[in-house]
C-alpha positions in Angstrom: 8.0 -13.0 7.5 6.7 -10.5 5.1 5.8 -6.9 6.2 2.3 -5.7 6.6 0.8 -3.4 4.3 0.8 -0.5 7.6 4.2 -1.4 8.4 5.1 -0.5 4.5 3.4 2.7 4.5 4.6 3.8 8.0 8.4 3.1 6.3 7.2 4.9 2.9 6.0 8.5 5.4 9.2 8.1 7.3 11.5 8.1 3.8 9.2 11.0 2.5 9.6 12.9 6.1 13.6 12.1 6.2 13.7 13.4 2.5 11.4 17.1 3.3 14.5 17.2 6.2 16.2 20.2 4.3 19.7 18.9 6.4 19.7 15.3 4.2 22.6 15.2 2.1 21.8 14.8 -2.0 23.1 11.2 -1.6 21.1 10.0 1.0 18.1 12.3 -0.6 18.5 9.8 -3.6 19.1 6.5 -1.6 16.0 7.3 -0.3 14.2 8.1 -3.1 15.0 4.7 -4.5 14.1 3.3 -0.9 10.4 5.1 -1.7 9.6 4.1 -5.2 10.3 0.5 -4.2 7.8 0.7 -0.9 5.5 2.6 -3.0 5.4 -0.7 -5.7 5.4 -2.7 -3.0 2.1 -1.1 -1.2 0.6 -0.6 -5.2 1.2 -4.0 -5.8 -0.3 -5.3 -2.6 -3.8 -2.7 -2.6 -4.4 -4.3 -6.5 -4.3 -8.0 -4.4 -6.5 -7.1 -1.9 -8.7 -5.0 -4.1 -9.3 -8.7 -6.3 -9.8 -10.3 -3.4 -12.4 -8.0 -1.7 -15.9 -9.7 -1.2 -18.9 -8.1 -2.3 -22.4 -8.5 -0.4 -25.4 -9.1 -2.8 -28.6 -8.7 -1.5 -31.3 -11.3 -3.5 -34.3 -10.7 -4.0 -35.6 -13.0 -1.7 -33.9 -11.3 1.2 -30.7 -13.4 1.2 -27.3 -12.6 0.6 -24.9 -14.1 -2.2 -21.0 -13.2 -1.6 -19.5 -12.4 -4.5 -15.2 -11.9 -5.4 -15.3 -7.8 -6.7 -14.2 -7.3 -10.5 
């Protein structure tokens, strides 16, 4: 099952807290650095999806509404 775009994030915060801890070794400061650029692709990649997939709500001139994929 793939992982939500919240429970990506919520990982990405918890590397970037772990790595601010001044008592991680330089290893594990770099493991985790790799760890964090890959969530941070991963949550760019996904926002770009869902941005091409947002609907847009255009309003007619008649009063109606035409729904519209975003550009």
């Amino acid at each position: 099952m793939e992982e939500s775009f919240e429970q990506i994030l919520s990982r990405l915060e918890a590397v970037v807290e772990a790595m601010e801890n001044e008592e991680t070794s330089l290893e594990a400061s770099i493991t985790l650095y790799k760890e964090g650029l890959a969530l941070s692709t991963r949550c760019n990649e996904m926002l770009s999806k869902f941005e091409s997939e947002i609907a847009i709500l255009q309003e007619n001139a008649d009063g109606t509404f035409l729904l519209a994929k975003a550009r």
